[in-house]
C-alpha distance (Angstrom), angle and dihedral (degrees) to the residues before:
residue distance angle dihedral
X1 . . .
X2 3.72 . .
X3 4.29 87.9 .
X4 3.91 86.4 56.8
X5 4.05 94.1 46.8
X6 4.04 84.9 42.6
X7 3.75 97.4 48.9
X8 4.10 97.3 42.1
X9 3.64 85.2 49.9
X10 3.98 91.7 56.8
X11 3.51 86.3 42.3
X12 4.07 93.7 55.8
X13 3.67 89.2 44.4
X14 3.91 92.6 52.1
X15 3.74 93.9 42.8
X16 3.65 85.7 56.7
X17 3.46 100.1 44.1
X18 3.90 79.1 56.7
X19 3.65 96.1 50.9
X20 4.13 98.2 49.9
X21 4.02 87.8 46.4
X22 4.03 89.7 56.8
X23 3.76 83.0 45.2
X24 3.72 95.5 51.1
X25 3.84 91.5 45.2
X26 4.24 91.1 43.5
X27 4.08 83.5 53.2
X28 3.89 95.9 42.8
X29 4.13 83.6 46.8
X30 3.53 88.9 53.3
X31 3.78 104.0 47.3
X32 3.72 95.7 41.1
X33 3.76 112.7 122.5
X34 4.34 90.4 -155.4
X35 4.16 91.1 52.7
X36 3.96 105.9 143.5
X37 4.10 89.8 -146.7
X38 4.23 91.9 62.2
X39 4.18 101.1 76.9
X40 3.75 90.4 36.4
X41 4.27 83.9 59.3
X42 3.69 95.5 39.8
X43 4.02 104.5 50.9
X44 3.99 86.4 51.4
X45 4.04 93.7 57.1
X46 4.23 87.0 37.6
X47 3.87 85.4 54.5
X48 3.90 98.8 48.1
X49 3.42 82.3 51.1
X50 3.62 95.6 51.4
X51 3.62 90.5 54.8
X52 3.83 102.4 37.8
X53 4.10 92.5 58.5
X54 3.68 121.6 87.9
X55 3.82 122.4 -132.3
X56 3.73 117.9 -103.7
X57 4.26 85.4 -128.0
X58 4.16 82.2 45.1
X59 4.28 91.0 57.7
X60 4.05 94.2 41.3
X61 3.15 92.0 53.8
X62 4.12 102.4 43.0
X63 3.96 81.2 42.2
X64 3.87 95.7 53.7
X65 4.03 108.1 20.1
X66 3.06 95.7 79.1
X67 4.22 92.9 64.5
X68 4.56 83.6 52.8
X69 3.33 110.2 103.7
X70 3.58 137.1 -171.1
X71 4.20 116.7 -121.7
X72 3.78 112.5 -160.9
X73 3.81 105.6 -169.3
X74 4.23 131.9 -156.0
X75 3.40 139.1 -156.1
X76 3.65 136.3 175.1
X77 3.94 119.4 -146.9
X78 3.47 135.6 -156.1
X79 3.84 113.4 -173.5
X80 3.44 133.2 170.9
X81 3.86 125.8 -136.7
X82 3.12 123.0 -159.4
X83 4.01 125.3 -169.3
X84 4.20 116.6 -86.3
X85 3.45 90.1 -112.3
X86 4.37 102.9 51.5
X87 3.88 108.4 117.3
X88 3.80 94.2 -166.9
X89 3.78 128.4 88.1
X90 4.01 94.2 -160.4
X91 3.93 126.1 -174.9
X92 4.08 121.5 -155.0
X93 4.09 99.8 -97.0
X94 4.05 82.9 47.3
X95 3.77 87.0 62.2
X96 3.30 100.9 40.3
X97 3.91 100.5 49.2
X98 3.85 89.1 53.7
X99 3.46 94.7 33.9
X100 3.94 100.9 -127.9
X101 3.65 126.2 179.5
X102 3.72 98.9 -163.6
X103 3.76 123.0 174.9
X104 3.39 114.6 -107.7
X105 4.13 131.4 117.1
X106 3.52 138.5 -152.6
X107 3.41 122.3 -96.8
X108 3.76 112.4 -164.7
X109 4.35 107.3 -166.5
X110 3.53 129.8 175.1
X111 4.27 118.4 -128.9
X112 3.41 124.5 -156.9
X113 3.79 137.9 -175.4
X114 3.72 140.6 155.7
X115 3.95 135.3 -141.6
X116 3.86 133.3 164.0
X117 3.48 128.7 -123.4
X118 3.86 136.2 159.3
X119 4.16 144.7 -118.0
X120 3.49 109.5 -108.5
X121 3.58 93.2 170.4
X122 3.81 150.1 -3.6
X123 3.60 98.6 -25.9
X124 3.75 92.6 -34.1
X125 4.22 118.3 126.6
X126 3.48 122.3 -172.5
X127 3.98 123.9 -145.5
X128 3.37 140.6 157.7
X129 3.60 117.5 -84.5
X130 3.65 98.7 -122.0
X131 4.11 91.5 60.8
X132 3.85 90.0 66.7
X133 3.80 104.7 22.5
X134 3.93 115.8 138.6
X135 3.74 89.2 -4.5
X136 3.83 113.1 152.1
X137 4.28 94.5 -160.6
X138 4.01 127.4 23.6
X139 3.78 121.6 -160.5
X140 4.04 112.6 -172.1
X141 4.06 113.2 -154.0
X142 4.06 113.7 -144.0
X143 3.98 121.5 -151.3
X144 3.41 85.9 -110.1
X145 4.06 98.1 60.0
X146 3.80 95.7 -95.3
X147 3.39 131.2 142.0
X148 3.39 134.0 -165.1
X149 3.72 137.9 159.6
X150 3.57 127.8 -106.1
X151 3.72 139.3 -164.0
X152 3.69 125.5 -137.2
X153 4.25 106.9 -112.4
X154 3.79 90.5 -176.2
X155 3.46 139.4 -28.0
X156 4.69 130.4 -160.0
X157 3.29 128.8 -147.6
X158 3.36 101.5 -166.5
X159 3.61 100.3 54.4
X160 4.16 97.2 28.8
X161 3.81 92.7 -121.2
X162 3.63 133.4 133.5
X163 4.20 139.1 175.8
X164 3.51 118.3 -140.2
X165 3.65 124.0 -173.0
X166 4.37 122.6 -150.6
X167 4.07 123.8 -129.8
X168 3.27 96.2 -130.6
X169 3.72 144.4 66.8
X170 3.90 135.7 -95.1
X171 3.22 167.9 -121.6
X172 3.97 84.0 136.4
X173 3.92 126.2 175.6
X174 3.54 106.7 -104.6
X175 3.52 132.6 -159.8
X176 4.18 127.2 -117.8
X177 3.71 106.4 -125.3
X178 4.14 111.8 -147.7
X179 3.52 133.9 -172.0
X180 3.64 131.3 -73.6
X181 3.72 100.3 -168.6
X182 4.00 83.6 62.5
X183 3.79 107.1 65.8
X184 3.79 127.9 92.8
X185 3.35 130.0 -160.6
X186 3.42 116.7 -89.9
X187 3.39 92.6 32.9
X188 4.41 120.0 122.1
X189 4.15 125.1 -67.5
X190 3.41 117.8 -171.8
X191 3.61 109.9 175.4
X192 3.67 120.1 -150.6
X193 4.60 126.6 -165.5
X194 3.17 145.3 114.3
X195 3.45 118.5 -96.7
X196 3.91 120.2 -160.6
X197 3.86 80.7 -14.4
X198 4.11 87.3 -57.3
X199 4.14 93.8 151.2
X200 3.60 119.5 -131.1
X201 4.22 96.6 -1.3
X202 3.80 97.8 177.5
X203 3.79 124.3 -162.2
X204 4.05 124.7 175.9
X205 3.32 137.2 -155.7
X206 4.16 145.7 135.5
X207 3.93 126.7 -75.9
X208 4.11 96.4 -103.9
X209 4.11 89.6 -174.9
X210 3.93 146.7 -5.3
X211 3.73 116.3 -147.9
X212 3.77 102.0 20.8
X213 3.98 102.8 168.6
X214 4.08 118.4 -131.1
X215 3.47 90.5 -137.8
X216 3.98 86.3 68.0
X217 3.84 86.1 59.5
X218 3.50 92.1 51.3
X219 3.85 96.2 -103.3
X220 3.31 106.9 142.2
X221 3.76 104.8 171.3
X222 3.85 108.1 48.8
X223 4.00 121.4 79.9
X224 3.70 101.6 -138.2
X225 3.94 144.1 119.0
X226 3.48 108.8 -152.8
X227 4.05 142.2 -149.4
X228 3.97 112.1 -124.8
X229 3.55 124.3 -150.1
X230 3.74 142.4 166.2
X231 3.68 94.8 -137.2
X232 3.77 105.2 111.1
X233 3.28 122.5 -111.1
X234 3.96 112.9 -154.1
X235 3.79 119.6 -146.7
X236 3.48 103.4 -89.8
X237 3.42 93.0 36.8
X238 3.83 96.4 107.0
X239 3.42 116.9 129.7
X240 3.32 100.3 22.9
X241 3.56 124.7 135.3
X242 3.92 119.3 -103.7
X243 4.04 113.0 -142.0
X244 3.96 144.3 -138.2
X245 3.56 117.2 -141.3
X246 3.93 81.0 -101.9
X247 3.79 93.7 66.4
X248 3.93 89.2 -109.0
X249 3.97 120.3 138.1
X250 3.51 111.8 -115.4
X251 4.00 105.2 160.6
X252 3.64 140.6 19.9
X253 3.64 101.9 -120.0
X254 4.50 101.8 -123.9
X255 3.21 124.6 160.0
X256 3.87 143.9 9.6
X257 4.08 121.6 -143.5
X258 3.89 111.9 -128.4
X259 3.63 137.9 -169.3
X260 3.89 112.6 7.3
X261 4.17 104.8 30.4
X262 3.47 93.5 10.2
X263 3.99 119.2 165.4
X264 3.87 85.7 63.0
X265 3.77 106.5 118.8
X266 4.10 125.7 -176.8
X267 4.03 146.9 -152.2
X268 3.30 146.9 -163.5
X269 3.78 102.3 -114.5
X270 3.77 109.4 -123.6
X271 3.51 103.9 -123.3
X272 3.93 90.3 66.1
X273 3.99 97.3 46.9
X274 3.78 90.2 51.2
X275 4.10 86.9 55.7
X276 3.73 93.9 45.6
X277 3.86 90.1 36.4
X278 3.73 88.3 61.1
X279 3.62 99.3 43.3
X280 4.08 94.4 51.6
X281 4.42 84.2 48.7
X282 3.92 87.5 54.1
X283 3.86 105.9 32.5
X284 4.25 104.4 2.8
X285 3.45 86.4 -128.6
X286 3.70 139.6 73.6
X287 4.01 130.3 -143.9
X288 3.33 119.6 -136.1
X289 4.00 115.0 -166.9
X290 3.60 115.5 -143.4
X291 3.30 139.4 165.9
X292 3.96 112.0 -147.5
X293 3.87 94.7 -99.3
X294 3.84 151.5 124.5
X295 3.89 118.1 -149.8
X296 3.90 127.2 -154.0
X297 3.57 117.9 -169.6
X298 4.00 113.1 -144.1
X299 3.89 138.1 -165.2
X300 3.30 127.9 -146.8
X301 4.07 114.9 -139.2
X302 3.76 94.1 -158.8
X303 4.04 104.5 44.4
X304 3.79 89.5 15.7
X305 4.04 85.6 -133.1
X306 3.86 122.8 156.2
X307 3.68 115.4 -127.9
X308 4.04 126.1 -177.5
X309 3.90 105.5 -145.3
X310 3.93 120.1 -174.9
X311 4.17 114.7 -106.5
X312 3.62 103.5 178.5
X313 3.96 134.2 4.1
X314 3.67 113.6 -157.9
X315 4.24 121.5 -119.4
X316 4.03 105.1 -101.5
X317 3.79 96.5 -0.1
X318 4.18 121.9 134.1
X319 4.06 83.3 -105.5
X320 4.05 88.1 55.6
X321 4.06 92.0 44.7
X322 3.77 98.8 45.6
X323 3.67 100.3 53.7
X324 4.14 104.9 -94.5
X325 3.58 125.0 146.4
X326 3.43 155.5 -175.0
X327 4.06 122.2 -74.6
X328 4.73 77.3 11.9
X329 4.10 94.4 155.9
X330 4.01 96.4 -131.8
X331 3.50 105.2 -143.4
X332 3.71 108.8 162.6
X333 4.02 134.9 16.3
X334 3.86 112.1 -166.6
X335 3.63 103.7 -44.0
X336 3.36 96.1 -23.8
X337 3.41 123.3 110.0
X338 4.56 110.1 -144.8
X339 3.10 126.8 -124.6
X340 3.56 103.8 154.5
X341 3.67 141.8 6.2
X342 4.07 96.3 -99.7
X343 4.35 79.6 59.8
X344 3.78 90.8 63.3
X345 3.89 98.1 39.3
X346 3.92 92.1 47.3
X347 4.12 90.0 47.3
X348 3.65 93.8 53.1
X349 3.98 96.7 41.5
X350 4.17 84.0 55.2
X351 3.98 90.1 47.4
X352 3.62 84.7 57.6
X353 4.15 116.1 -164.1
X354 3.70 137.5 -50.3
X355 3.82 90.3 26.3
X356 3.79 120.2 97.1
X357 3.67 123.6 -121.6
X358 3.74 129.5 -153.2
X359 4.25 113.2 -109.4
X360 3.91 122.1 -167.5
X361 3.86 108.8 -173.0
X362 3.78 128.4 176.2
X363 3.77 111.0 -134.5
X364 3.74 120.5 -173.3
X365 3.85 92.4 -48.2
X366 3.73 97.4 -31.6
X367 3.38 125.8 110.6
X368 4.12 104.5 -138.6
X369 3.79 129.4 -163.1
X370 3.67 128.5 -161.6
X371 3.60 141.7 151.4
X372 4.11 123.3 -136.1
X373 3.56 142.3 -152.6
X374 3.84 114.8 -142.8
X375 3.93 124.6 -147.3
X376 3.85 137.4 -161.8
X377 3.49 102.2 -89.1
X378 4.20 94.0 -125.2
X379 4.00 76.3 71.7
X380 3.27 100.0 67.8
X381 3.73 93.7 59.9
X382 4.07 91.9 64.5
């Protein structure tokens, strides 16, 4: 009896001697830094990780697509035709004083187009003004397949932007509008329209440049310094908004380069629309101070200094009255000293109009003081 007690109680003891062992080896397994189990544990969670985050592009765009709107455009056409053969290019009072009945009919024709553009505020959409110039009827498409009309509140040449307001009423999805004066190049573009009424066609890229001039593209008649990017921007596209990483508006997407250098793509920068925006709300139209001149900028080889020298000065203009003139060295602008032509056309846009400005030129070796008068530029058309 005491044999069987002796050997069950050895047989405990060993058992348990067994059991903490396993337990110290289970522990040491666990702790171990070298363990072959750990990586094939950690790639799984890194993976459904991975997978379960959103894309920065992916969050812009839910956070600001829903603002982009579609802007199908109409308008009527009357056109004359005249036969193959007509050598005359009359005009009504032509007719009339010689009292022709020439062949010709009227030929009434519908024209269509689309653009994109964006709510910016209650009911308000921003464009460019080329999507909905001379149209007669304007039909804005919602996210949500809506479409309502929309009347034109003002529109600008000069900087190809126009405010259009929705029949209808709220709550509308609004865009947030950054700031321009932020970005860097290099940093994201993600390029947001609707092509061919495609909703919500992204394309992303980097900023390439800030400031790029028109006049470097060969646009001559727009008053603009633009934002370059290589996002692509689709036909169709215009209007659109152009994106920050953040989901923030920073550019009105414009224009696309073709033929030689093509792939270059352009936009308004966002800072500017929201000024002209404002102005074509309050007054539906925007002034433009100008002076009545043409700028060259100049390097010199030697002392590798920029100079802004005069090219043209306009018949009857403020430039003309005050005394400015061609190959006139502009050296400073108020208090600003010039050091390129975007200086002078950003001092005289603060000044504003009717309210001189101070103008130091270099002529020849004369040092030249006068004081100008800016106009609206529609006045220097008259």
């Amino acid at each position: 009896m005491d044999s069987k007690i002796i050997r069950k109680s050895k047989l405990k003891s060993h058992n348990q001697k067994q059991l903490l062992i396993y337990l110290a080896i289970g522990v040491g397994i666990l702790n171990s830094p070298n363990i072959l189990s750990q990586p094939s544990i950690k790639p799984t969670i890194a993976e459904a990780n991975l997978y379960s985050k959103k894309s920065f592009i992916t969050e812009a765009v839910e956070k600001t697509g829903p603002s982009v709107v579609t802007i199908e455009t109409q308008r009527y056409i009357k056109k004359r035709k005249f036969p193959k053969n007509s050598q005359l290019f009359l005009d009504p009072y032509f007719e009339r004083f010689f009292g022709l009945d020439l062949p010709y009919e009227n030929q009434p024709r519908l024209e269509q187009s689309q653009g994109s553009g964006f709510i910016f505020d209650d009911g308000l959409v921003i464009t460019n003004a080329h999507v909905v110039n001379g149209s007669d009827k304007v039909i804005v498409g919602l996210t949500n397949g809506k479409k309502l009309k929309a009347k034109l509140i003002g529109e600008d040449f000069f900087t190809d932007l126009a405010v259009l307001q929705i029949a209808g009423k709220g709550p509308w999805p609004k865009a947030e509008l950054g700031d321009s004066t932020k970005i860097k190049v290099g940093d994201w573009a993600i390029a947001v329209g609707n092509p061919f009424g495609l909703e919500n066609t992204v394309t992303l890229g980097i900023i390439s440049n800030l400031k790029r001039n028109v006049t470097q593209l060969g646009i001559y008649d727009k008053k603009l310094e633009l934002i370059q990017t290589d996002a692509a921007i689709n036909p169709g596209n215009s209007g659109g908004p152009l994106l920050n990483s953040k989901g923030e508006v920073i550019g009105i997407n414009t224009l696309i380069r073709s033929g030689p250098g093509a792939g270059l793509s352009f936009a308004i920068p966002i800072n500017k629309v929201k000024e002209v925006a404002y102005q074509l709300i309050r007054n539906g139209k925007v002034i433009h101070p100008m002076i009545g001149i043409s700028l060259i900028d100049e390097v010199n080889l030697k002392t590798n200094n920029n100079s802004v020298k005069v090219g043209y000065v306009m018949p009857n203009s403020p430039a003309r009255k005050s005394g400015i003139m061609v190959n006139d060295i502009i050296l400073k602008v108020g208090n600003k000293e010039i050091k390129k032509a975007s200086d002078v056309i950003t001092q005289v846009s603060e000044n504003g109009i009717n309210k001189k400005i101070n103008v130091l030129l270099k002529r020849k070796n004369k040092l030249i003081k006068l004081k100008v008068k800016p106009t609206d530029i529609t006045n220097l058309k008259k």
